[in-house]
C-alpha positions in Angstrom: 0.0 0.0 0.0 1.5 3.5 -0.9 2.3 6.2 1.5 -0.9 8.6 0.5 -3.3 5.4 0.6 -2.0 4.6 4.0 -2.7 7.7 4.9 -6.1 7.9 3.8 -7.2 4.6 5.3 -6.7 6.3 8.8 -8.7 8.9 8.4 -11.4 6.8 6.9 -14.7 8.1 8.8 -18.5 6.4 9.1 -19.8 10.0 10.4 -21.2 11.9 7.4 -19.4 15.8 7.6 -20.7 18.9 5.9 -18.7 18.7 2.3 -18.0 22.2 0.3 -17.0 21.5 -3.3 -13.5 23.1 -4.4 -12.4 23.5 -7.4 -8.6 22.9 -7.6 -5.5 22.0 -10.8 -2.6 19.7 -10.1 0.3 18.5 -12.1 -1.1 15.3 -14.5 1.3 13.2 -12.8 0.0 14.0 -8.9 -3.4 13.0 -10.1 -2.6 9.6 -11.4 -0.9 9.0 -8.0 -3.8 10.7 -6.3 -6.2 8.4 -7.9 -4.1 5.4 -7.6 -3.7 5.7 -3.9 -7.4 6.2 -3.8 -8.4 3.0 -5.5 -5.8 1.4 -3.2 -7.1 2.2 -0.4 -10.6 2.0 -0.8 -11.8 5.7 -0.1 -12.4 8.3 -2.9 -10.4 11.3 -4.4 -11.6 14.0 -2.0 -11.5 11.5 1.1 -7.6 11.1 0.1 -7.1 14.4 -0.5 -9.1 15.6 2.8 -6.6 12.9 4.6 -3.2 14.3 2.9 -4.6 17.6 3.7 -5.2 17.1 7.2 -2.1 15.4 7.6 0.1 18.5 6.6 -1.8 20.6 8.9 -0.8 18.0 12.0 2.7 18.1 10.5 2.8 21.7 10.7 1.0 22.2 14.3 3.4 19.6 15.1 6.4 21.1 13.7 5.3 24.6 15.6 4.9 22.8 19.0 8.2 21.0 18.7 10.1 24.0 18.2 8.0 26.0 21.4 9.3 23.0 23.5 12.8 23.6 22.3 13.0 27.1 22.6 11.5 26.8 26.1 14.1 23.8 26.8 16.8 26.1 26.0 15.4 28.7 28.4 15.2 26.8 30.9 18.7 25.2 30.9 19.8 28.9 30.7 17.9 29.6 34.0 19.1 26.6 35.2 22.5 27.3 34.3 22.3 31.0 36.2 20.6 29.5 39.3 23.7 26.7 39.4 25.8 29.9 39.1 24.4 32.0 41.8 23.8 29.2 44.2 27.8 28.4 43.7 28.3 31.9 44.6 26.1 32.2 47.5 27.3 28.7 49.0 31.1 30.5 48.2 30.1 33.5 50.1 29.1 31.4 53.3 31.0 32.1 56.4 30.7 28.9 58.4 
């Protein structure tokens, strides 16, 4: 089974969901795969399309929460890093 029909199998739905028709071009050869994938898998043209559609939305949320969760890793190993600094300090500065 290819990539996009795999794809499209798991986001293969029972629940009927409100439809608006789109008119949209792609390149000759993306619609022979498109339609390939779509008789693979079982589902029709927009239902693989909806599927490869939703799955580069994920991708992307995904993409911008992965890079949050780095930027606020790296914050907080800098905090980190100036508390280990100022506790050293303030243990230094002890008069026991």
């Amino acid at each position: 089974m290819t990539r996009l029909a795999e794809t499209a199998a798991a986001y293969r739905t029972e629940a009927p969901e409100p439809h608006t028709k789109l008119s949209i071009s792609l390149p000759t050869d993306l619609v022979r795969e498109l339609r390939a994938a779509a008789a693979e898998s079982g589902l029709g043209v927009s239902n693989v399309v909806a599927a490869a559609v939703r799955q580069s939305i994920a991708a992307g949320d995904q993409a911008r929460l992965d890079r949050a969760l780095e930027l606020d890793a790296e914050e907080n190993a800098a905090w980190a890093a100036d508390a280990l600094a100022m506790t050293a300090r303030a243990w230094a500065d002890l008069e026991w």
